[in-house]
Every structure is written in C-alpha cells, then in structure tokens.
mmCIF entry with sequence, helices, sheets and N, C-alpha, C, O atoms, coordinates in Angstrom:
data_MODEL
# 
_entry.id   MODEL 
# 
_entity.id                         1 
_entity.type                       polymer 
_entity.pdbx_number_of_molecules   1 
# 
_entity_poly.entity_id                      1 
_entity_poly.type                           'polypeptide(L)' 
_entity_poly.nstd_linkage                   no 
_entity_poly.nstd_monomer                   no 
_entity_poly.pdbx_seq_one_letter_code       
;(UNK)(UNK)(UNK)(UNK)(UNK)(UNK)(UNK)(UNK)(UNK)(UNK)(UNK)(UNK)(UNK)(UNK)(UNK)(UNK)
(UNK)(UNK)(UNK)(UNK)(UNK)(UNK)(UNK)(UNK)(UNK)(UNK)(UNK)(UNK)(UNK)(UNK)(UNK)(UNK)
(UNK)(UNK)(UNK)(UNK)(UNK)(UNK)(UNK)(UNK)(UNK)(UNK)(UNK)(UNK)(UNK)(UNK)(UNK)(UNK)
(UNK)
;
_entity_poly.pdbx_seq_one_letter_code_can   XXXXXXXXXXXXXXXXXXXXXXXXXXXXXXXXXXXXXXXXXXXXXXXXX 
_entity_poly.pdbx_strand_id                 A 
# 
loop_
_entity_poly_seq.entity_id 
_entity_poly_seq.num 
_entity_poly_seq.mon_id 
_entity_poly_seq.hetero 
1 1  UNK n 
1 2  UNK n 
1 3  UNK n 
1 4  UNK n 
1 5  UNK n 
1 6  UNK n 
1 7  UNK n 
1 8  UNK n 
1 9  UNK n 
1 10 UNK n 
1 11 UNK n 
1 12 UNK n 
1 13 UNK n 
1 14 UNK n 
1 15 UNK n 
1 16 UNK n 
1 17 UNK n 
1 18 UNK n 
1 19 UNK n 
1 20 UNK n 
1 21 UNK n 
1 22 UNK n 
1 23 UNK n 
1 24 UNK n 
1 25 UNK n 
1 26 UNK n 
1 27 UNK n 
1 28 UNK n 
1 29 UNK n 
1 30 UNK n 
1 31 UNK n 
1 32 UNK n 
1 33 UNK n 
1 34 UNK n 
1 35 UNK n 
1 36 UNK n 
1 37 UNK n 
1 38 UNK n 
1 39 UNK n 
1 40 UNK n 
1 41 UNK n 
1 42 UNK n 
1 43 UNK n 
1 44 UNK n 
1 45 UNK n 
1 46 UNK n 
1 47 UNK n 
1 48 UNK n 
1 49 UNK n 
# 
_struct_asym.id          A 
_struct_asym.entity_id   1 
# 
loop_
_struct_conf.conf_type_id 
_struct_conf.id 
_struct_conf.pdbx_PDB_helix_id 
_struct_conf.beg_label_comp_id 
_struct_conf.beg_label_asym_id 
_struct_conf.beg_label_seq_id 
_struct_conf.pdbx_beg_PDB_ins_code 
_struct_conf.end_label_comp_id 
_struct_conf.end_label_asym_id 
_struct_conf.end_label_seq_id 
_struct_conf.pdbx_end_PDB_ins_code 
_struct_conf.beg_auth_comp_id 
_struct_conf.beg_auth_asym_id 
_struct_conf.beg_auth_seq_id 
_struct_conf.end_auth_comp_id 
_struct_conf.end_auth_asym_id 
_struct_conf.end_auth_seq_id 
_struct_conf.pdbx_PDB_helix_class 
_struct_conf.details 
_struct_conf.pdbx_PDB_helix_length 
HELX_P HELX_P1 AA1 UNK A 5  ? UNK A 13 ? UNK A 5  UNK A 13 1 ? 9  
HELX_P HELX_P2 AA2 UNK A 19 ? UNK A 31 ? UNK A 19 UNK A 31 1 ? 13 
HELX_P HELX_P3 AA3 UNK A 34 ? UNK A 46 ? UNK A 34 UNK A 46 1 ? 13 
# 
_struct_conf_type.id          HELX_P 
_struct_conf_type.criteria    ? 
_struct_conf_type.reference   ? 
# 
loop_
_atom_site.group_PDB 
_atom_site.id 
_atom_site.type_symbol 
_atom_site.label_atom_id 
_atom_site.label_alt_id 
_atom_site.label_comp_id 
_atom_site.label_asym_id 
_atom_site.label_entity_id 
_atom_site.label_seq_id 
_atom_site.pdbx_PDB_ins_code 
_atom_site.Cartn_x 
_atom_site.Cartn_y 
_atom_site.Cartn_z 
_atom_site.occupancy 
_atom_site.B_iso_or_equiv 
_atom_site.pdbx_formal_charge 
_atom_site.auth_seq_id 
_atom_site.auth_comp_id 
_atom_site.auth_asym_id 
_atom_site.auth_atom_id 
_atom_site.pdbx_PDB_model_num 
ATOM 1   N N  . UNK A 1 1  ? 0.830   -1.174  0.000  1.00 0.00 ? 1  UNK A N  1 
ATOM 2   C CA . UNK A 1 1  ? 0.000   0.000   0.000  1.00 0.00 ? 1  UNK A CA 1 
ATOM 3   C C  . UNK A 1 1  ? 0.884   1.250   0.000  1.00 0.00 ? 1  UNK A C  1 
ATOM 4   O O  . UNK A 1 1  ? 1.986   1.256   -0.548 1.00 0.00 ? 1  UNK A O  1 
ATOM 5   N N  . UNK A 1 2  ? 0.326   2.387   0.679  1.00 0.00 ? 2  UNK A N  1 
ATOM 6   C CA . UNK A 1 2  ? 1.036   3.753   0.266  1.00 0.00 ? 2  UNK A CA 1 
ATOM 7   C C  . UNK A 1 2  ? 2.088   3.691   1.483  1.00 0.00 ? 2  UNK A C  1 
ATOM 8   O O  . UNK A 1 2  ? 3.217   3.717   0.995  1.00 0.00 ? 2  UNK A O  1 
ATOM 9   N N  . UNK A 1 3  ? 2.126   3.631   2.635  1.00 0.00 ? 3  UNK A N  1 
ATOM 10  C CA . UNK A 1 3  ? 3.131   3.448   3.563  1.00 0.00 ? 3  UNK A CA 1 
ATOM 11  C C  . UNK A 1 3  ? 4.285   2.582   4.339  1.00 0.00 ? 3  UNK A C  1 
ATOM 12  O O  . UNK A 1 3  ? 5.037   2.894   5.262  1.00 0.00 ? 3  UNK A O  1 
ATOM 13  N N  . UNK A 1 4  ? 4.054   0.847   3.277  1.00 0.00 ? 4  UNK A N  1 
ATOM 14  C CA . UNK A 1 4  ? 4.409   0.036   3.405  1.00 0.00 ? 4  UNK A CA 1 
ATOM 15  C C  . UNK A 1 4  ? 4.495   -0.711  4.397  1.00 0.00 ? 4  UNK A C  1 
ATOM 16  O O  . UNK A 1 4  ? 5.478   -1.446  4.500  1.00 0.00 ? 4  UNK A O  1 
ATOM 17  N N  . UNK A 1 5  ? 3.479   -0.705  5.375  1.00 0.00 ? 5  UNK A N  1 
ATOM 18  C CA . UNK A 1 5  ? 3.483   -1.479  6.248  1.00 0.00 ? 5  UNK A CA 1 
ATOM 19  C C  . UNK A 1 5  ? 3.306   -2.362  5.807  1.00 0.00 ? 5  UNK A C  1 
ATOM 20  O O  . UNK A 1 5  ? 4.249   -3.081  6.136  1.00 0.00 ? 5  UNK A O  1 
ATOM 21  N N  . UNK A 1 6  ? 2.395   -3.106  4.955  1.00 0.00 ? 6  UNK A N  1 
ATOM 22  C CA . UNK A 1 6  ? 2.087   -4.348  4.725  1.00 0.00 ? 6  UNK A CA 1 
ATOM 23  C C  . UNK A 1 6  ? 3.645   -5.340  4.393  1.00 0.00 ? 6  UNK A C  1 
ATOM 24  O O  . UNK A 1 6  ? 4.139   -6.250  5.059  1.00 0.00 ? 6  UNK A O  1 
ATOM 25  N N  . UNK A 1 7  ? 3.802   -5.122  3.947  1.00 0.00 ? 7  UNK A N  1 
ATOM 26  C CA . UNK A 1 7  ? 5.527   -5.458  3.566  1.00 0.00 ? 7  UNK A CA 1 
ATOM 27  C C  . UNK A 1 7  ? 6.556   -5.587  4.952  1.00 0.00 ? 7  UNK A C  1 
ATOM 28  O O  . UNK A 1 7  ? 7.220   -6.530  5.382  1.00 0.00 ? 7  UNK A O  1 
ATOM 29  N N  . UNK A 1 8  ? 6.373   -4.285  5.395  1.00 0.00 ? 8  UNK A N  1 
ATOM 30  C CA . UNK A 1 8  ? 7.136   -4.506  6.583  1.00 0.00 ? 8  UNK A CA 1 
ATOM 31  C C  . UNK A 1 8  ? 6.634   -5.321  7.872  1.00 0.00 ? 8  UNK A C  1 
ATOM 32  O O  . UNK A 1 8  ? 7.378   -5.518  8.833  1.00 0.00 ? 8  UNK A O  1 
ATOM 33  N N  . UNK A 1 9  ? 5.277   -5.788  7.810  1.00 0.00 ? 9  UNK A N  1 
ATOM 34  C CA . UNK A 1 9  ? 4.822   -6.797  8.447  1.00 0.00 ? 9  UNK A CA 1 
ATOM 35  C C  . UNK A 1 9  ? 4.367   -8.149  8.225  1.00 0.00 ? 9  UNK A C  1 
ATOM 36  O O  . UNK A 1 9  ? 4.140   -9.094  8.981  1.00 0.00 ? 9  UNK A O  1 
ATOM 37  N N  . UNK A 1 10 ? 4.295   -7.970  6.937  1.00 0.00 ? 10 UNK A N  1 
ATOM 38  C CA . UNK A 1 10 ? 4.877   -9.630  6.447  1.00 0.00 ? 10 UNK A CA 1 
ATOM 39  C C  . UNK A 1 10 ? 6.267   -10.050 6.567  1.00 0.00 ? 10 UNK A C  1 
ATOM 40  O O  . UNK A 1 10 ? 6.315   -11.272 6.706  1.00 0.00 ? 10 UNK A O  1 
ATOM 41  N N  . UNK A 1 11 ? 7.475   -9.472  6.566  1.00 0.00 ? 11 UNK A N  1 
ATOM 42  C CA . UNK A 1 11 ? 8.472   -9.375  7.127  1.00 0.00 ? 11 UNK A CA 1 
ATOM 43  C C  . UNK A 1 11 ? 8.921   -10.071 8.350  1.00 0.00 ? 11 UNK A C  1 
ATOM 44  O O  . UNK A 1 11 ? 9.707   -11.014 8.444  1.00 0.00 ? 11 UNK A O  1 
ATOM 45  N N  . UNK A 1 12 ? 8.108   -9.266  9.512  1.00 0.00 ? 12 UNK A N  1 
ATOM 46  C CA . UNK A 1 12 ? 8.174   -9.661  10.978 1.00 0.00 ? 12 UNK A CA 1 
ATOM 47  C C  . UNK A 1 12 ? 7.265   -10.960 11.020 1.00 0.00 ? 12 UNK A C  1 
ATOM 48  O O  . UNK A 1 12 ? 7.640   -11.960 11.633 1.00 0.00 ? 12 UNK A O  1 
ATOM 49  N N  . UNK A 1 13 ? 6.074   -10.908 10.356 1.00 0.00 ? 13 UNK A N  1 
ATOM 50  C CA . UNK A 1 13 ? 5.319   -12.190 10.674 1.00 0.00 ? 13 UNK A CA 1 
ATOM 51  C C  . UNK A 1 13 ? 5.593   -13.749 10.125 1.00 0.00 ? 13 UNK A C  1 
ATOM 52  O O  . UNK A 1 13 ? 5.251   -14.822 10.623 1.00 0.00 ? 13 UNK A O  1 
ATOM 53  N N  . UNK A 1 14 ? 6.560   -13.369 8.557  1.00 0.00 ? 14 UNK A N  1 
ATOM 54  C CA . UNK A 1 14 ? 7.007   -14.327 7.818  1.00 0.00 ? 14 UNK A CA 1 
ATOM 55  C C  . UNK A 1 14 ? 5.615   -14.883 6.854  1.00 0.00 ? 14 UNK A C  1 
ATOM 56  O O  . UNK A 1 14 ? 5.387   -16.035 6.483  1.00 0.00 ? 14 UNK A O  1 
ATOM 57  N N  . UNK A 1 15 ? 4.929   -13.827 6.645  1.00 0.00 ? 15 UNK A N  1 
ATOM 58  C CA . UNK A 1 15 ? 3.858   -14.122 6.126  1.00 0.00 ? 15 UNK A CA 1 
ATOM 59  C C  . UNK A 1 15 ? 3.535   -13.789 4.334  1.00 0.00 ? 15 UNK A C  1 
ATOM 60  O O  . UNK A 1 15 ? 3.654   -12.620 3.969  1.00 0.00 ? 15 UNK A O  1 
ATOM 61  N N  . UNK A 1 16 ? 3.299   -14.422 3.719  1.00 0.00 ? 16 UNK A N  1 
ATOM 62  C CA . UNK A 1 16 ? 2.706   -13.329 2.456  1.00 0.00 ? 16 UNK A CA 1 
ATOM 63  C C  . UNK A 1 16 ? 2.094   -11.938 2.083  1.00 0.00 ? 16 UNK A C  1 
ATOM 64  O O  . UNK A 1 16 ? 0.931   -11.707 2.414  1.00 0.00 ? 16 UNK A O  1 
ATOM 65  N N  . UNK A 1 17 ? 2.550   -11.357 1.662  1.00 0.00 ? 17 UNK A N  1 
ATOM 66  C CA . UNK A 1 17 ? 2.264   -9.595  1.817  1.00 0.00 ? 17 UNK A CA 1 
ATOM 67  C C  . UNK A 1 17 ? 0.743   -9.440  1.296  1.00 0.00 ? 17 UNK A C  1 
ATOM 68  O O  . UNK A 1 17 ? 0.019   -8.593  1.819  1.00 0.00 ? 17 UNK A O  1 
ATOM 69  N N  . UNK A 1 18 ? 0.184   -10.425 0.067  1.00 0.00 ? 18 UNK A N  1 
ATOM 70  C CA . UNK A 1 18 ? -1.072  -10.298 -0.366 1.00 0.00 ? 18 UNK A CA 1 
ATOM 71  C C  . UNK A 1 18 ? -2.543  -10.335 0.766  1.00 0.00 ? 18 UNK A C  1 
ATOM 72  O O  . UNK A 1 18 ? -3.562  -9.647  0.831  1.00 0.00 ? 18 UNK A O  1 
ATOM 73  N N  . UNK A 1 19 ? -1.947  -11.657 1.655  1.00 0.00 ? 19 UNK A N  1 
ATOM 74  C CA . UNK A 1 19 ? -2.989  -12.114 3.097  1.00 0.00 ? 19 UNK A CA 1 
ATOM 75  C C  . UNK A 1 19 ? -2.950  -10.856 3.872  1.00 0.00 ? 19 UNK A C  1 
ATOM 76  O O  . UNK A 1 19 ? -4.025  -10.442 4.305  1.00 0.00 ? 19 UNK A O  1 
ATOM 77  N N  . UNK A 1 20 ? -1.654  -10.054 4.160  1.00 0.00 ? 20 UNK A N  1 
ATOM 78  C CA . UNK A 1 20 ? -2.109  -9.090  4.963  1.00 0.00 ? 20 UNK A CA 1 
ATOM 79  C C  . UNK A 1 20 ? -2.453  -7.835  4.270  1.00 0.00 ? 20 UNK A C  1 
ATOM 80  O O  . UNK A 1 20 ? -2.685  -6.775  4.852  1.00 0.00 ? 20 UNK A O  1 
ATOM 81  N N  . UNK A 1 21 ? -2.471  -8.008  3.049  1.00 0.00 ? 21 UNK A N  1 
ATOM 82  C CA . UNK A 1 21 ? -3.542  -6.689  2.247  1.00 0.00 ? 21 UNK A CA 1 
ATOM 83  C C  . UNK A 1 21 ? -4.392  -6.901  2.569  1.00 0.00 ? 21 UNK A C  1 
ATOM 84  O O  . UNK A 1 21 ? -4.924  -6.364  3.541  1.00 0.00 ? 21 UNK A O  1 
ATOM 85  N N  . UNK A 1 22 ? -5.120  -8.243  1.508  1.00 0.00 ? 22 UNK A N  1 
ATOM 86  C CA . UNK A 1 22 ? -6.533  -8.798  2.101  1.00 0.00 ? 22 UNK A CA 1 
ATOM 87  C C  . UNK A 1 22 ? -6.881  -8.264  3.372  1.00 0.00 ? 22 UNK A C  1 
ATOM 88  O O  . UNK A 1 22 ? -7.535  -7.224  3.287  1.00 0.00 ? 22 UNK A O  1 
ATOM 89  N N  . UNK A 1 23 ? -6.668  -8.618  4.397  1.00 0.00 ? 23 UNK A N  1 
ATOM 90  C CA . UNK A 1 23 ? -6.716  -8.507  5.885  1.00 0.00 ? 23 UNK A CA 1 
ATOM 91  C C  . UNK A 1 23 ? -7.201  -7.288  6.377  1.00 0.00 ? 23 UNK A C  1 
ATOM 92  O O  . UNK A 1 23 ? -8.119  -7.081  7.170  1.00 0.00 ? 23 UNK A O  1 
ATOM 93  N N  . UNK A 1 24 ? -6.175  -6.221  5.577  1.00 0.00 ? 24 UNK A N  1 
ATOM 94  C CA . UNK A 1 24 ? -6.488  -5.109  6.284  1.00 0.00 ? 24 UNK A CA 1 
ATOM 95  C C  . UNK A 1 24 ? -7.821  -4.562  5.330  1.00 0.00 ? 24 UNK A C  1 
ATOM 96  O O  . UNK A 1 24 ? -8.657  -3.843  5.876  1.00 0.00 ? 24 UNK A O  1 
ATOM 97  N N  . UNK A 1 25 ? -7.981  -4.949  3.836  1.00 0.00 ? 25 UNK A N  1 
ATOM 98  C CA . UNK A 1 25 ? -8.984  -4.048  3.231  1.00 0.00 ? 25 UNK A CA 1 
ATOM 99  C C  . UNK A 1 25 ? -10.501 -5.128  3.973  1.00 0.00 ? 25 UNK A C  1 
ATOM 100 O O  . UNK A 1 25 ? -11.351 -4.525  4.628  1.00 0.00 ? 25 UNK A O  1 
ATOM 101 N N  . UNK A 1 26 ? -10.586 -6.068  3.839  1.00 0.00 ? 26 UNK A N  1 
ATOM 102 C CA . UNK A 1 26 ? -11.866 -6.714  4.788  1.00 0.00 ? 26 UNK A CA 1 
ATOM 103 C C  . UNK A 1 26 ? -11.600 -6.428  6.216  1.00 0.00 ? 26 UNK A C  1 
ATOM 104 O O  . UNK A 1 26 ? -12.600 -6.912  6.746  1.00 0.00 ? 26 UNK A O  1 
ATOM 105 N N  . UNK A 1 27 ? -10.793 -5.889  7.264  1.00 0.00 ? 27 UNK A N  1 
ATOM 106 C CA . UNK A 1 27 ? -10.953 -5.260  8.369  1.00 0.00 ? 27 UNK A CA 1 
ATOM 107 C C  . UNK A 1 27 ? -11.890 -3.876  8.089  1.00 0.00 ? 27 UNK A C  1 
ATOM 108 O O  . UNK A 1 27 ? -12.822 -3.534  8.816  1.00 0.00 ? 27 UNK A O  1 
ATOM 109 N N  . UNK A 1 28 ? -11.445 -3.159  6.884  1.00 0.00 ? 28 UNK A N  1 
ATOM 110 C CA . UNK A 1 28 ? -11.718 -1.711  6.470  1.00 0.00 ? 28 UNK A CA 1 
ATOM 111 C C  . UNK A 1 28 ? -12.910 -2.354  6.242  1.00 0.00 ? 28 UNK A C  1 
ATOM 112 O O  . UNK A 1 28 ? -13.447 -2.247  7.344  1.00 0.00 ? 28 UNK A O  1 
ATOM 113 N N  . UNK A 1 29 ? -13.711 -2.976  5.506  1.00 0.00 ? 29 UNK A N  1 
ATOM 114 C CA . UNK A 1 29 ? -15.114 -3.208  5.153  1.00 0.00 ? 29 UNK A CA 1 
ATOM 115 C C  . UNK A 1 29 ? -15.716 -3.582  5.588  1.00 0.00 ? 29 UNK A C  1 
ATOM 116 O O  . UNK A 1 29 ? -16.847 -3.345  5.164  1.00 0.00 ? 29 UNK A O  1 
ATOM 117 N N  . UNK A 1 30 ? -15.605 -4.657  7.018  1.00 0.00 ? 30 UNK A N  1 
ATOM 118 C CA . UNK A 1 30 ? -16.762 -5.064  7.567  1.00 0.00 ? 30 UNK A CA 1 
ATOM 119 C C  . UNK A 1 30 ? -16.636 -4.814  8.939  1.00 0.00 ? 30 UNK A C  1 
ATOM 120 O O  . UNK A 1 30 ? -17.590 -4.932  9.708  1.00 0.00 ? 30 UNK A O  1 
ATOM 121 N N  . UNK A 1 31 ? -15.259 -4.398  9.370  1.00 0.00 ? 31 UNK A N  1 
ATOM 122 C CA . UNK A 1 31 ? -15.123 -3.275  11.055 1.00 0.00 ? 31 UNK A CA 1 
ATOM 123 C C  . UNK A 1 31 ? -14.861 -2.348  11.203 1.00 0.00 ? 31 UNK A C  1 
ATOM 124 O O  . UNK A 1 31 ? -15.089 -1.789  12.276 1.00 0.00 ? 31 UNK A O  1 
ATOM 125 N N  . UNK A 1 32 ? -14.205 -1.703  10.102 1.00 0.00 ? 32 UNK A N  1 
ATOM 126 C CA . UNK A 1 32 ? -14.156 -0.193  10.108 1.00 0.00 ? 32 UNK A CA 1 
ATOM 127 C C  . UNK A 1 32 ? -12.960 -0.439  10.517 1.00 0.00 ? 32 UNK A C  1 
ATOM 128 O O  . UNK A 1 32 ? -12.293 -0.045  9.560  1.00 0.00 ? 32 UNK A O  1 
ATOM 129 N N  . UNK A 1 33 ? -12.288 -0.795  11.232 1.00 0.00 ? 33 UNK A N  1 
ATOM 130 C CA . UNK A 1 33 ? -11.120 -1.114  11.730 1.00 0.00 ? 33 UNK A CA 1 
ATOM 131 C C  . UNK A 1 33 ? -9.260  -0.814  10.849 1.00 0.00 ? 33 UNK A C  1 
ATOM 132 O O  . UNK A 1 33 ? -8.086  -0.505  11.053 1.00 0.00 ? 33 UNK A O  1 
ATOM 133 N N  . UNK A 1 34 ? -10.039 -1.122  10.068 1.00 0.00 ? 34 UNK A N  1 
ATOM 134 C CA . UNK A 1 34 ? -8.279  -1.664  8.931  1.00 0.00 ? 34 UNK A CA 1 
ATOM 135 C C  . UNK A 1 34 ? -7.482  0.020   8.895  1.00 0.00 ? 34 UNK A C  1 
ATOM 136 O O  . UNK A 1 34 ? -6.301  0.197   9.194  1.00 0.00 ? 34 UNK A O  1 
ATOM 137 N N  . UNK A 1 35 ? -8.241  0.895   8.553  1.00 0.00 ? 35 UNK A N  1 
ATOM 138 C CA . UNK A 1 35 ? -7.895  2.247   8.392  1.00 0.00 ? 35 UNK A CA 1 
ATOM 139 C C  . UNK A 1 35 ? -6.925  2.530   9.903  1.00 0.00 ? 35 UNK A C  1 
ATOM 140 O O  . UNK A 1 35 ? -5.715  2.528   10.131 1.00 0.00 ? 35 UNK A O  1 
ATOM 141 N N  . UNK A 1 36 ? -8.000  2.733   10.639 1.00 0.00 ? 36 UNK A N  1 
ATOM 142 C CA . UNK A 1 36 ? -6.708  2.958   12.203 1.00 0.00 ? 36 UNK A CA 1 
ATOM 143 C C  . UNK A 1 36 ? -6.072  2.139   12.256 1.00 0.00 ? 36 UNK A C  1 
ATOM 144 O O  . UNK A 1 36 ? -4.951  2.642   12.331 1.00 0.00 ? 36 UNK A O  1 
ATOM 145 N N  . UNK A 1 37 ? -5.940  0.707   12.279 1.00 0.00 ? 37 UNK A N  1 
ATOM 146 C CA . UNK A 1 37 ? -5.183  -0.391  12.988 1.00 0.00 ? 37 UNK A CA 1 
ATOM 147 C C  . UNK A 1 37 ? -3.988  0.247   11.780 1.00 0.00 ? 37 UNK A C  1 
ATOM 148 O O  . UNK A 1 37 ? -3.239  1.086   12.281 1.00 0.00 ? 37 UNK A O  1 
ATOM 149 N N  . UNK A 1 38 ? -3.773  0.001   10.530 1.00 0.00 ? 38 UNK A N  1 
ATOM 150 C CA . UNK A 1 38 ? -2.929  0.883   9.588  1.00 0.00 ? 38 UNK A CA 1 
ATOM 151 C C  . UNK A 1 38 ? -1.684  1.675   9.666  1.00 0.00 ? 38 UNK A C  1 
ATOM 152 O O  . UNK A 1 38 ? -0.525  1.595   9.258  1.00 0.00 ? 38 UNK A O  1 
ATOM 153 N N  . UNK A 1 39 ? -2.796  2.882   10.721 1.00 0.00 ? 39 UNK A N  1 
ATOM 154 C CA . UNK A 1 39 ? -2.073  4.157   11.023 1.00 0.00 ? 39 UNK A CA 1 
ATOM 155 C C  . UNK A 1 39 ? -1.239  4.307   12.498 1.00 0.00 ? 39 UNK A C  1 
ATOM 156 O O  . UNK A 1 39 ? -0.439  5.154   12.893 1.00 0.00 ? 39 UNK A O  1 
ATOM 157 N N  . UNK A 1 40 ? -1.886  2.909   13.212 1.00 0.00 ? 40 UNK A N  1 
ATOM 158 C CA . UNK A 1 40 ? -0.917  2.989   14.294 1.00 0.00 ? 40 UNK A CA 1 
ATOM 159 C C  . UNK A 1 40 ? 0.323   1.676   13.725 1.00 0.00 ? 40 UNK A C  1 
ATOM 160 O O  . UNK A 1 40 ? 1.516   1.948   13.856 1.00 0.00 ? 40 UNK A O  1 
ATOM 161 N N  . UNK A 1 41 ? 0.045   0.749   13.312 1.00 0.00 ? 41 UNK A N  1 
ATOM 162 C CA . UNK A 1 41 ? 1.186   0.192   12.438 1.00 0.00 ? 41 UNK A CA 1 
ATOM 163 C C  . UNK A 1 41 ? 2.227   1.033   11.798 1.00 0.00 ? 41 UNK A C  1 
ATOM 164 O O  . UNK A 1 41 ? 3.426   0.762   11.857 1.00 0.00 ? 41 UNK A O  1 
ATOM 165 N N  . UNK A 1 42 ? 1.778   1.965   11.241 1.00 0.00 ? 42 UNK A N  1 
ATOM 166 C CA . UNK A 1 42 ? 2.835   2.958   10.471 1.00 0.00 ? 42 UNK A CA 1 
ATOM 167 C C  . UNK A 1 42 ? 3.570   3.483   11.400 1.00 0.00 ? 42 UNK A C  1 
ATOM 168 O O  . UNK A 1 42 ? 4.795   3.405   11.301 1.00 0.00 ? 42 UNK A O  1 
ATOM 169 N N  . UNK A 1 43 ? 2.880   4.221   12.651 1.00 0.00 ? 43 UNK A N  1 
ATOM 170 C CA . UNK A 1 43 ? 3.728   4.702   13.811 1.00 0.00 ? 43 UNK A CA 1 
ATOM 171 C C  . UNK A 1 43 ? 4.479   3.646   14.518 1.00 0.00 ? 43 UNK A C  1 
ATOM 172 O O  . UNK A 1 43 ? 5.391   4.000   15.265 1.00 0.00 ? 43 UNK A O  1 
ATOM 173 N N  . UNK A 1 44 ? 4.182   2.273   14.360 1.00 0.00 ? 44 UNK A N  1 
ATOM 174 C CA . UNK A 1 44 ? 5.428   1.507   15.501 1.00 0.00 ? 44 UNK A CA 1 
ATOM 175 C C  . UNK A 1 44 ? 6.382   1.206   14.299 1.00 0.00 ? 44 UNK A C  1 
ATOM 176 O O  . UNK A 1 44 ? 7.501   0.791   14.600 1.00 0.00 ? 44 UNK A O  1 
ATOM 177 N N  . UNK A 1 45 ? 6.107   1.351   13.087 1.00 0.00 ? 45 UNK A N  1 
ATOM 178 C CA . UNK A 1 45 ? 7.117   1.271   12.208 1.00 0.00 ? 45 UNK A CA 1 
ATOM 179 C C  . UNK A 1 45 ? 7.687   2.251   12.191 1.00 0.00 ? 45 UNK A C  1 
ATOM 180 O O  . UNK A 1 45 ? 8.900   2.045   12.150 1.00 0.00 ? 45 UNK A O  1 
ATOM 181 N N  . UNK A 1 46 ? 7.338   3.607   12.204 1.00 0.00 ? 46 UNK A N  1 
ATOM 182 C CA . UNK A 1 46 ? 8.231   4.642   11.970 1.00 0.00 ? 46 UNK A CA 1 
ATOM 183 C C  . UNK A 1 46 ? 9.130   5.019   13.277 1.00 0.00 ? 46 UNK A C  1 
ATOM 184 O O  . UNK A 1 46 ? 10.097  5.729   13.000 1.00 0.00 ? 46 UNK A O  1 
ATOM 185 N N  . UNK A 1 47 ? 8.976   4.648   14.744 1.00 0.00 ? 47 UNK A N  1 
ATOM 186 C CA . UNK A 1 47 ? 9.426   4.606   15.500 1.00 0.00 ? 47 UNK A CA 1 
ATOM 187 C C  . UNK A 1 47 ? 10.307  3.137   16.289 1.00 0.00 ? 47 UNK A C  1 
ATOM 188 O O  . UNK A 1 47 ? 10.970  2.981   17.314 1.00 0.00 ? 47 UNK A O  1 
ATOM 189 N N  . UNK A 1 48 ? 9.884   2.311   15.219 1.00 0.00 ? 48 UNK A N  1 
ATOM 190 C CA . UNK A 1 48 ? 11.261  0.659   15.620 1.00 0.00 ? 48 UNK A CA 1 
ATOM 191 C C  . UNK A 1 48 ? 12.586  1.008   15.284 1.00 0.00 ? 48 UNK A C  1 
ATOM 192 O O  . UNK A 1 48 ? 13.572  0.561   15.869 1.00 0.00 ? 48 UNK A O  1 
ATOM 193 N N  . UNK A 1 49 ? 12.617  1.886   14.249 1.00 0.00 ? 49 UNK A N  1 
ATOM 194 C CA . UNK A 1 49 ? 14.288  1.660   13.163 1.00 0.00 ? 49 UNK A CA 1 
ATOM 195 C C  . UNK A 1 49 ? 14.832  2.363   14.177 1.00 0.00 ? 49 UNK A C  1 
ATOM 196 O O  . UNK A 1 49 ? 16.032  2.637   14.164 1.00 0.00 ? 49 UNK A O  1 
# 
C-alpha cells in the first residue's frame, strides 16, 4: 500500500504480503477497523528503526 506497512509486516510475521492486504482491506469493510489499525502500524514502524 502507500506506507508500506504491509511489507514490513509480512516481514516480521514471515507471512505473504497479499494475506495481509486482504486482511487489512476486509478489516476496512466489515469493522471499520483496517484504516486505524494501519495508522498505528505505520507509527510503531516509523518509530522501531
């Protein structure tokens, strides 16, 4: 996506980057959720390195 978390948390999880797209756009559609959970991901990423 635009901030690369997804990448950088398939990374840590050892996971496929596509499952945690998926993941987050059906969090965004059926909890509303995916958008924030996202934006605080971006902040523990921008504050790990």
């Amino acid at each position: 996506m635009i901030l690369g978390v997804s990448a950088w948390l398939s990374q840590k999880l050892g996971w496929d980057v596509t499952f945690i797209r998926i993941a987050f756009v059906i969090a965004l559609l059926f909890f509303g959720t995916g958008l924030g959970l996202y934006l605080i991901l971006w902040l523990v990423k921008l504050f790990s390195k």
